[in-house]
Backbone as JSON, one array per atom type, in Angstrom:
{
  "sequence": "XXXXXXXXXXXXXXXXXXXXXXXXXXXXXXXXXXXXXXXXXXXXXXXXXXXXXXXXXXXXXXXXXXXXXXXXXXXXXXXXXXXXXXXXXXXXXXXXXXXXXXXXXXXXXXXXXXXXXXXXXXXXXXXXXXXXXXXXXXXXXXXXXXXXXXXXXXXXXXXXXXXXXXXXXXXXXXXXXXXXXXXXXXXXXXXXXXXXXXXXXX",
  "N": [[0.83, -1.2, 0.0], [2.21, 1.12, 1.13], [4.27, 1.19, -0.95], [2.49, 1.57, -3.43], [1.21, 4.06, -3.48], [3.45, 5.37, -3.46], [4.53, 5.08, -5.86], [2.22, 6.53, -7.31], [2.33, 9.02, -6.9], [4.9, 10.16, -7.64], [4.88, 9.18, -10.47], [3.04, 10.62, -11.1], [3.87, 13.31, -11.11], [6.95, 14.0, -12.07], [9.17, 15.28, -12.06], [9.73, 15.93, -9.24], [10.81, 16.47, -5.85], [11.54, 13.78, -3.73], [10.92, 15.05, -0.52], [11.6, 14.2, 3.27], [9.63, 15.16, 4.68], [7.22, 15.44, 2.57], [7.08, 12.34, 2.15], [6.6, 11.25, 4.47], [3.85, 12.63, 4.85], [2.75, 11.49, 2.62], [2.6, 8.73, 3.38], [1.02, 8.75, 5.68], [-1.59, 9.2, 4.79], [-1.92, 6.88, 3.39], [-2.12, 5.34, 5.01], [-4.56, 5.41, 6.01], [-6.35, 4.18, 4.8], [-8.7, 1.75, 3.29], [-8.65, -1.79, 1.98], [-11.1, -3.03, -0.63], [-12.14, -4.98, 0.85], [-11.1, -5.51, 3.23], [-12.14, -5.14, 6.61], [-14.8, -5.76, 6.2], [-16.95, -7.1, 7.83], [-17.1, -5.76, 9.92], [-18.26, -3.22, 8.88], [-20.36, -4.5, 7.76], [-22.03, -5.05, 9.92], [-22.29, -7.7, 10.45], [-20.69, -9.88, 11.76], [-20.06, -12.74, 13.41], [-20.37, -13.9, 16.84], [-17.78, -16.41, 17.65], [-17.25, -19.41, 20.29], [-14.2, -19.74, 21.22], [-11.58, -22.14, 22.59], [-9.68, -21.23, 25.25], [-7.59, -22.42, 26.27], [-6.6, -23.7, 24.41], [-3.77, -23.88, 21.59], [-4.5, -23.7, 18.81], [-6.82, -22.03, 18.6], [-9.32, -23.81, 18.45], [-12.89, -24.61, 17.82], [-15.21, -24.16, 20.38], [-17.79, -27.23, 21.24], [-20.36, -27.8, 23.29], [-20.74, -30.5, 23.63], [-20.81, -32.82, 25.84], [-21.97, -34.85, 27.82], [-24.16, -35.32, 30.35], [-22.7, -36.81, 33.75], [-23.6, -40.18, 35.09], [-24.86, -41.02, 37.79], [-23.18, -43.56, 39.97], [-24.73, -46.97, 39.88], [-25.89, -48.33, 42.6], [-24.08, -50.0, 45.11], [-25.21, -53.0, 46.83], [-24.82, -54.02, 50.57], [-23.3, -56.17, 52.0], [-25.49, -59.37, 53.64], [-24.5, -61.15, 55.37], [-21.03, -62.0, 56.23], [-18.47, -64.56, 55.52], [-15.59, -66.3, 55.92], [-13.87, -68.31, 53.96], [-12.24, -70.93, 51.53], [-8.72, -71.22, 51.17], [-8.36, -68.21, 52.14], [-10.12, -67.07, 50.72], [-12.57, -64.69, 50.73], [-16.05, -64.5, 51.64], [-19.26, -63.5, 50.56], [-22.53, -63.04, 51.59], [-24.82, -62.38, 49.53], [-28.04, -62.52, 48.71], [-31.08, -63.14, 49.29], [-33.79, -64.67, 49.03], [-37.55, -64.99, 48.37], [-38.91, -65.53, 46.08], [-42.14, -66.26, 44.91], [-43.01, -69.6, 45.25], [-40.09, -70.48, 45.56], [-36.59, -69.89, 47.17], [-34.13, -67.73, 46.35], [-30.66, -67.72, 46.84], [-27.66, -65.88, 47.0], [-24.5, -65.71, 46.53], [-21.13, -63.97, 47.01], [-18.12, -65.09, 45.53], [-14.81, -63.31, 46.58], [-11.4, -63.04, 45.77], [-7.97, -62.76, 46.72], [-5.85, -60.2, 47.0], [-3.66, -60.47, 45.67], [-3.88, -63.35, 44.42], [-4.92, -65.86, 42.22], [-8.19, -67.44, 42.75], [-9.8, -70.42, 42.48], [-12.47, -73.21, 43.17], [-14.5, -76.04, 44.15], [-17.49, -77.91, 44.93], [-19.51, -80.55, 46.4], [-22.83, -80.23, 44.75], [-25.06, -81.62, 46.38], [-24.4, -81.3, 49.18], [-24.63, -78.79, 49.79], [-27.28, -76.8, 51.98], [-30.0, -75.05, 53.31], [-31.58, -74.59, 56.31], [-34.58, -74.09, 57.82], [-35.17, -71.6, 60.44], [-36.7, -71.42, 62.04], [-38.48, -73.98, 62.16], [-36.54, -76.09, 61.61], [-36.2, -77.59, 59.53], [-34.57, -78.68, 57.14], [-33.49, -77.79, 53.71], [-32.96, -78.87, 50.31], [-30.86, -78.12, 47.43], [-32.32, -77.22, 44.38], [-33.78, -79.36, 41.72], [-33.75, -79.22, 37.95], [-36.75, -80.28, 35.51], [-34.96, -82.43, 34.19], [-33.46, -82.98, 36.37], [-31.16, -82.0, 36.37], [-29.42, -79.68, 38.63], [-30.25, -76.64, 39.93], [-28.67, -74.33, 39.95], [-25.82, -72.43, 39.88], [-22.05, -71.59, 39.04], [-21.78, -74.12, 37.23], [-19.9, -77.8, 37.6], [-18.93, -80.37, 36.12], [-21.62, -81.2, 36.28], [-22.78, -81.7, 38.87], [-21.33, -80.64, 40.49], [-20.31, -77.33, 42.45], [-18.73, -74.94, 41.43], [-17.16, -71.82, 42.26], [-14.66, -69.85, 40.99], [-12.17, -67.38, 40.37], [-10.18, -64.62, 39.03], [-7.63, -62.57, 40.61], [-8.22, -60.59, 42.56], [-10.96, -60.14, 41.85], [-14.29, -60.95, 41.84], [-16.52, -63.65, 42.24], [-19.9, -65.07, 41.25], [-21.85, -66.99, 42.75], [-25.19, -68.7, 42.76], [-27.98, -70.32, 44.13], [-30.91, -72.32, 44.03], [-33.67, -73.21, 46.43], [-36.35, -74.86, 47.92], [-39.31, -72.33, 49.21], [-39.68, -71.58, 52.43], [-41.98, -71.29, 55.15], [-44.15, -68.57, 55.32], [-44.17, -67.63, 58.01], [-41.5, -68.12, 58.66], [-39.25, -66.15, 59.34], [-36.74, -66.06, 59.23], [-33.45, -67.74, 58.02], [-30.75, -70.14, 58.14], [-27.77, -70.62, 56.22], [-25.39, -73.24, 54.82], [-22.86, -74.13, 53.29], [-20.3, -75.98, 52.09], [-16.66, -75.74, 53.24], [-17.15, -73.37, 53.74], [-17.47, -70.84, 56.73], [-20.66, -70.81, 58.92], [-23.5, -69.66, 57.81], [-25.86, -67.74, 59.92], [-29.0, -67.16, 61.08], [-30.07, -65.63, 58.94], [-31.91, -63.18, 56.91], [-34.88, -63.4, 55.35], [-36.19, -62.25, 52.41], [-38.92, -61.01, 51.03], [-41.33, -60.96, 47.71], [-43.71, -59.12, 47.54]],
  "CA": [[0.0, 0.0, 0.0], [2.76, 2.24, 1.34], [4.59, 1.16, -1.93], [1.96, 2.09, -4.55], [1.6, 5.6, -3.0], [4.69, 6.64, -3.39], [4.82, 5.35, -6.97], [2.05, 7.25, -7.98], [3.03, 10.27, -7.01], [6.22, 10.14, -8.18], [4.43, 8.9, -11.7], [2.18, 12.19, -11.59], [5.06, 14.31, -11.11], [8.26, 13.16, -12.57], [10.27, 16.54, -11.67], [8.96, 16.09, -8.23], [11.66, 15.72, -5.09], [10.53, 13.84, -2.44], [11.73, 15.04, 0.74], [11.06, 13.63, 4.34], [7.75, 15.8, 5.37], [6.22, 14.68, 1.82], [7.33, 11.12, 2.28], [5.59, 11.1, 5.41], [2.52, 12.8, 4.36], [2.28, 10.05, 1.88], [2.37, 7.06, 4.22], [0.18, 8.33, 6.41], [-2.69, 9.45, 4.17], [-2.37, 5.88, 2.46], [-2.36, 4.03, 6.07], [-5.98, 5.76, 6.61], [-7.24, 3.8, 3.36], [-8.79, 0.45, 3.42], [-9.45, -2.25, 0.94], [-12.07, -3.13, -0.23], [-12.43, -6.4, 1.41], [-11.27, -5.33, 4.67], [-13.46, -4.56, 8.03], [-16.42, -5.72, 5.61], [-17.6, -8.02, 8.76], [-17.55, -4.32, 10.96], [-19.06, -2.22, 8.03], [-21.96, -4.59, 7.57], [-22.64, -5.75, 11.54], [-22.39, -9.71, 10.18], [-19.66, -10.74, 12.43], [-20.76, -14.19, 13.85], [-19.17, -14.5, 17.47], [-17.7, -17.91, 18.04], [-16.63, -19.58, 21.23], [-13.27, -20.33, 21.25], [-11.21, -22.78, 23.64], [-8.75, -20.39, 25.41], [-6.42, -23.58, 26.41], [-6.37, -24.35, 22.96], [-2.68, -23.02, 20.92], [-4.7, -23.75, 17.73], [-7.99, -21.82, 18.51], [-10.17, -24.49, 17.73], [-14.34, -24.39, 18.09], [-15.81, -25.19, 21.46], [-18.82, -27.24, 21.0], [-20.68, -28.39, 24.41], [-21.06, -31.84, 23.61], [-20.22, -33.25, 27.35], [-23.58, -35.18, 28.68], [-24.22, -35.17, 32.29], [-22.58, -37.8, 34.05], [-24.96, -41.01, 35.5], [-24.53, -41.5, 38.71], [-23.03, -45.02, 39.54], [-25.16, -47.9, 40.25], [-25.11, -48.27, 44.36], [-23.7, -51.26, 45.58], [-25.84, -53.87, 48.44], [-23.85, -54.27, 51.29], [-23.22, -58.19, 52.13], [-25.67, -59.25, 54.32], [-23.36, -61.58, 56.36], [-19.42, -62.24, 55.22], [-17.87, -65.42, 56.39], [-14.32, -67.06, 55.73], [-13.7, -69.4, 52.47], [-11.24, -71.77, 51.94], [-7.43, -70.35, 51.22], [-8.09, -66.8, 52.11], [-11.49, -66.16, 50.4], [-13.94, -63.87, 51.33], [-17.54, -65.14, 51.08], [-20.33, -62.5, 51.23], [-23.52, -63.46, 51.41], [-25.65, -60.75, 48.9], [-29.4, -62.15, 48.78], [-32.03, -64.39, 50.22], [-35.0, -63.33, 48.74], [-38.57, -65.27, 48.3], [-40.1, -65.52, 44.99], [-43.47, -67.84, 45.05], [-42.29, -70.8, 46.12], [-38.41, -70.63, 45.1], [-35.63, -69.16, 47.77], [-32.9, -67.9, 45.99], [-29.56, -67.56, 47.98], [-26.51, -65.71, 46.41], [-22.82, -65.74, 47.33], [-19.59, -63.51, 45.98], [-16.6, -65.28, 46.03], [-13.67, -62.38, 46.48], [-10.77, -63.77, 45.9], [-7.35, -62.04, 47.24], [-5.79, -59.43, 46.25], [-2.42, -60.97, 45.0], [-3.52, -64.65, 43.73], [-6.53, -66.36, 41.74], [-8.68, -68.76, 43.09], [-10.83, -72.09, 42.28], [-12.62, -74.44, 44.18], [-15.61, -76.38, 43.75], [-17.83, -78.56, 46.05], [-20.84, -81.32, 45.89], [-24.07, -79.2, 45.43], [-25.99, -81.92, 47.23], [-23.82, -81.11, 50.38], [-25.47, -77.72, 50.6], [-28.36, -76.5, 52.54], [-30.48, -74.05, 54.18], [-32.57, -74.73, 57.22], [-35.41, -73.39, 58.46], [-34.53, -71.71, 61.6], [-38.44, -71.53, 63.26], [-38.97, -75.02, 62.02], [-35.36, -77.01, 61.77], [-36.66, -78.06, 58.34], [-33.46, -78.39, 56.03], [-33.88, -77.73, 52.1], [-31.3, -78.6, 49.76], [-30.76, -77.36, 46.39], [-33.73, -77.99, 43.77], [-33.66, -79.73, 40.22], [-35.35, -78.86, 36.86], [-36.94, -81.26, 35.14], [-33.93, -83.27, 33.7], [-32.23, -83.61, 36.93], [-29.49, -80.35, 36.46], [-29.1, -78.35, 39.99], [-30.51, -75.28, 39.99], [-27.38, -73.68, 40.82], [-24.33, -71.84, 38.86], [-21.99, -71.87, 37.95], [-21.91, -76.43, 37.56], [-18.81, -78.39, 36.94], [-18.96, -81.94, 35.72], [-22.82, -81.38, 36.27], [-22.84, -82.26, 40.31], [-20.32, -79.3, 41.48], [-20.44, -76.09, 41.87], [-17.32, -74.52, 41.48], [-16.58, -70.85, 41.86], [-13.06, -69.2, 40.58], [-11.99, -65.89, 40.19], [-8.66, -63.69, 38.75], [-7.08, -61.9, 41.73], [-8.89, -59.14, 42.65], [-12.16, -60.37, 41.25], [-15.49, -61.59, 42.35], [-16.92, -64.78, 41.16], [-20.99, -64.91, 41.62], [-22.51, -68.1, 42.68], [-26.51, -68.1, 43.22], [-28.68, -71.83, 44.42], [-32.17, -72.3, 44.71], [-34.13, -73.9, 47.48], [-37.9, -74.75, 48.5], [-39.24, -71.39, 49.98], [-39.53, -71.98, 54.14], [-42.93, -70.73, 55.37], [-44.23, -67.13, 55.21], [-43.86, -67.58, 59.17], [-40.05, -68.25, 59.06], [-38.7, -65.2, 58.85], [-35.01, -66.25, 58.51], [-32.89, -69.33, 57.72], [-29.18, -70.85, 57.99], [-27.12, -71.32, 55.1], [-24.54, -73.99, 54.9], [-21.96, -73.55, 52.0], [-18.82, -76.24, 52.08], [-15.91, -74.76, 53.02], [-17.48, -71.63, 54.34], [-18.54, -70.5, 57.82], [-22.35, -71.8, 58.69], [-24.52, -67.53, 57.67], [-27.05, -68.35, 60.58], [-30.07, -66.13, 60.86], [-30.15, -64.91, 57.48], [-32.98, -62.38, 57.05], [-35.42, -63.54, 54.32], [-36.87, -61.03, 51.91], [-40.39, -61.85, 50.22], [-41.69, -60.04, 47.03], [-45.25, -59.39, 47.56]],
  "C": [[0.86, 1.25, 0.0], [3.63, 2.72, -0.41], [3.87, 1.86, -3.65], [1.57, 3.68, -4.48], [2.79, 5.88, -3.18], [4.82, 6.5, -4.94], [3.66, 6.06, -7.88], [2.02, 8.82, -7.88], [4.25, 10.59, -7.38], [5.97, 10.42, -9.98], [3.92, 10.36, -12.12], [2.8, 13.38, -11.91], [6.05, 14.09, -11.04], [9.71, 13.82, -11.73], [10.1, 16.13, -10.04], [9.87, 15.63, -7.02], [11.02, 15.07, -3.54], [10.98, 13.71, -0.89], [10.97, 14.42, 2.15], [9.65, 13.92, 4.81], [6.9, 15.35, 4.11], [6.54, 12.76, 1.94], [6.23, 10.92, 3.0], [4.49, 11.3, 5.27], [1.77, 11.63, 3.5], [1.64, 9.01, 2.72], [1.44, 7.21, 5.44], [-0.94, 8.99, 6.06], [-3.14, 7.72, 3.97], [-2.61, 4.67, 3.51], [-3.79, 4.29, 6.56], [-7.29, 5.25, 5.38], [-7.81, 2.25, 3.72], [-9.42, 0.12, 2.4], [-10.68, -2.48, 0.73], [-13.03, -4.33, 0.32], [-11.84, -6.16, 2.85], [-12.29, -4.66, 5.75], [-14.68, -5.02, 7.11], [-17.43, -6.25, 7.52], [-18.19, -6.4, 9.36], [-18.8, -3.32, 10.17], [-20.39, -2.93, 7.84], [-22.66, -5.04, 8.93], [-22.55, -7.14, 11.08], [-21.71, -10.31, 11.01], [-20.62, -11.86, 13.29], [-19.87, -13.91, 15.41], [-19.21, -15.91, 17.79], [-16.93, -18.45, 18.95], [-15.39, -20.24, 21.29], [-11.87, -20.77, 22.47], [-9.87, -21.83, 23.86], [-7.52, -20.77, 25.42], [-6.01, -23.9, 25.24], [-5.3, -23.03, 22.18], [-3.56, -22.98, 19.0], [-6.53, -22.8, 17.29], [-9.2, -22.48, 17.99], [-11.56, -24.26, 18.6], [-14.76, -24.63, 19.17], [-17.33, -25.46, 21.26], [-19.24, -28.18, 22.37], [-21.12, -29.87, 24.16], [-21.2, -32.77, 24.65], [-21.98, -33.57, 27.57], [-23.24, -35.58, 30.21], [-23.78, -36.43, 32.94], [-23.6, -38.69, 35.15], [-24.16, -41.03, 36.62], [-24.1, -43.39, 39.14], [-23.88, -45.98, 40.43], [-24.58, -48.14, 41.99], [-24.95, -49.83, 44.57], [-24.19, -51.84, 46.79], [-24.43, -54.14, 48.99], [-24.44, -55.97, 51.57], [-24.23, -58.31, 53.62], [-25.36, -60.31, 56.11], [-22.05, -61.53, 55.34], [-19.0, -63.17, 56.0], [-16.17, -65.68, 55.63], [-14.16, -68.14, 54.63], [-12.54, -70.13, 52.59], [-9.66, -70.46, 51.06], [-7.71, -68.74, 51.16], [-9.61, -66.26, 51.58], [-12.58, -65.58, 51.19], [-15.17, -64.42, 50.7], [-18.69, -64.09, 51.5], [-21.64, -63.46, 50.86], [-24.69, -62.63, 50.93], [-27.27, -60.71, 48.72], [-29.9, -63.44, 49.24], [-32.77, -63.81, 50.2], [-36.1, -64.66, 47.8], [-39.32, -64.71, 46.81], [-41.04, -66.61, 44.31], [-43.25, -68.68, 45.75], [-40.85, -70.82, 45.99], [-37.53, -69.94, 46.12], [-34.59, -69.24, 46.98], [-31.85, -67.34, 46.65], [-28.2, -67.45, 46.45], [-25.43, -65.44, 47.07], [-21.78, -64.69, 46.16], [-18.74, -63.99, 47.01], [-15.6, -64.39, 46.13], [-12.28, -62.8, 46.7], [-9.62, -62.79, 46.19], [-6.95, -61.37, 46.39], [-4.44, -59.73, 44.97], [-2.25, -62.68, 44.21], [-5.19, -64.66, 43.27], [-6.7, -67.24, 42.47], [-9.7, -69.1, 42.54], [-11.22, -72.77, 42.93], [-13.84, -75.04, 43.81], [-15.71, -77.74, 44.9], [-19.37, -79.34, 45.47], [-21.82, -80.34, 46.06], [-25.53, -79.98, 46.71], [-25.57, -81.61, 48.83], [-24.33, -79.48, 50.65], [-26.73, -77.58, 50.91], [-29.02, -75.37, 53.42], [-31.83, -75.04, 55.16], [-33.33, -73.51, 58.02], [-35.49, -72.78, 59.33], [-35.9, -71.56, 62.67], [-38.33, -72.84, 63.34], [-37.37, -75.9, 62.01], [-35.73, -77.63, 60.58], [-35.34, -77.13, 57.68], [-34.33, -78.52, 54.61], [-32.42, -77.96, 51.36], [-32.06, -78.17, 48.21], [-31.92, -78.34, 45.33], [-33.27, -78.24, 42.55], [-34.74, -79.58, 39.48], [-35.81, -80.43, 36.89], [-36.17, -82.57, 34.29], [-33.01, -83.89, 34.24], [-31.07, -83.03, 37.64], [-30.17, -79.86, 38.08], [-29.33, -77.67, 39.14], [-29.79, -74.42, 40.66], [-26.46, -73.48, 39.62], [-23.38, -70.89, 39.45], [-21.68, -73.47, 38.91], [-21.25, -76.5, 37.13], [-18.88, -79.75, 37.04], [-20.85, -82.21, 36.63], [-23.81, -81.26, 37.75], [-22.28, -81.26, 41.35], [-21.19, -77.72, 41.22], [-19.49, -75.44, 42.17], [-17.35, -72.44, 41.13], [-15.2, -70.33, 41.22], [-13.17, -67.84, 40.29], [-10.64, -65.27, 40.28], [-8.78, -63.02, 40.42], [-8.0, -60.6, 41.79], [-10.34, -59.39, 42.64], [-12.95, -61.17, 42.09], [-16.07, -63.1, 41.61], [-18.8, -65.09, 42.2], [-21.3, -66.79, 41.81], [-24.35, -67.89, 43.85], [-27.04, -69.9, 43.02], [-30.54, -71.52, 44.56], [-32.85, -73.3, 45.06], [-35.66, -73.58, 47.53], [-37.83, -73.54, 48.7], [-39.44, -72.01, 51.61], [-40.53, -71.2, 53.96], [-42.93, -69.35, 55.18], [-43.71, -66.98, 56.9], [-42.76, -67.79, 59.73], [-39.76, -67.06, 58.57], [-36.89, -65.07, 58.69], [-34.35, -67.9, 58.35], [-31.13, -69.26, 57.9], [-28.87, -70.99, 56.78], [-25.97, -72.08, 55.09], [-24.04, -74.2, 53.64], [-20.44, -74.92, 52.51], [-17.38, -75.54, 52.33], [-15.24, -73.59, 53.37], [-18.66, -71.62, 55.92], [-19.64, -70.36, 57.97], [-22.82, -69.33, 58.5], [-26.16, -68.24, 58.62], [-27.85, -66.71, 60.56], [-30.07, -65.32, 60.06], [-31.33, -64.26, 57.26], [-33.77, -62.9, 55.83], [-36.26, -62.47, 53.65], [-37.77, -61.33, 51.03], [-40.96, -60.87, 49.15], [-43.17, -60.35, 47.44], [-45.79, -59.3, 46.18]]
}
């Protein structure tokens, strides 16, 4: 810009010397000019504003995409915990009445530094009644199979679990009267979970 100002005055007037105070005059007439593609955004009000990430060296777009985080699923507390064989923890997580069926669940927790395995006859477990002294053991479909998992070689029921990890095992038993309101569980293995609270869907 400063460049084509000076050459056309120079052009217009050939003779023409151009000392410091016209120099100057020049360059700062021709710095009060604008193209005609500049400031358009200002001259017509169009400017868009757009939010841009301040952290960001590349000024890139911020677009709120971020959805609200879920809160996490709450975790039942065990409602006994007994002793397992090498080191395991055995919680005892439900005992809970639906129609006729008691189902009774266990987490195996196995330590923090090794895996474990084990497995045990399922006819060797049981819950008893604790009003009535009426034992129940574990119930079969119609083919025979325990109603119990997880089954190994058909007859077991074998938990395992990586270090750190839980391994679920869940049985089901007769229900015990509406008038028993708790029961024993007897697990191989694992310390007897006496007065177990029973929980009934209505």
């Amino acid at each position: 810009m400063r460049t084509r100002a000076l050459d056309l005055v120079t052009s217009a007037r050939p003779g023409l010397s151009l000392t410091p105070m016209l120099v100057a005059s020049v360059l700062l007439a021709s710095c009060g000019q604008a193209g005609p593609n500049e400031n358009s955004d200002a001259a017509t009000g169009d400017a868009t504003p757009i939010a841009v990430d301040p952290a960001s060296t590349t000024g890139s777009v911020v677009r709120d995409t971020a959805q609200p985080a879920s809160a996490p699923a709450p975790v039942a507390p065990p409602i006994q915990t007994q002793q397992g064989p090498d080191g395991v923890r055995v919680d005892l997580t439900r005992a809970a009445v639906t129609g006729d069926i008691l189902t009774v669940q266990l987490a195996y927790i196995a330590p923090g530094d090794e895996s474990f395995s084990d497995y045990f006859p399922a006819e060797e477990v049981s819950v008893i009644d604790d009003a009535t002294s009426q034992r129940y053991g574990i119930l079969k479909d119609q083919s025979g199979a325990w109603l119990a998992a997880p089954l190994f070689v058909t007859k077991n029921i074998r938990p395992s679990a990586q270090k750190g990890e839980t391994a679920i095992v869940w049985m089901k038993f007769p229900a015990p009267p509406a008038t028993s309101p708790t029961v024993s569980v007897n697990i191989p293995k694992v310390g007897p979970f006496d007065g177990v609270p029973v929980s009934r869907q209505q």
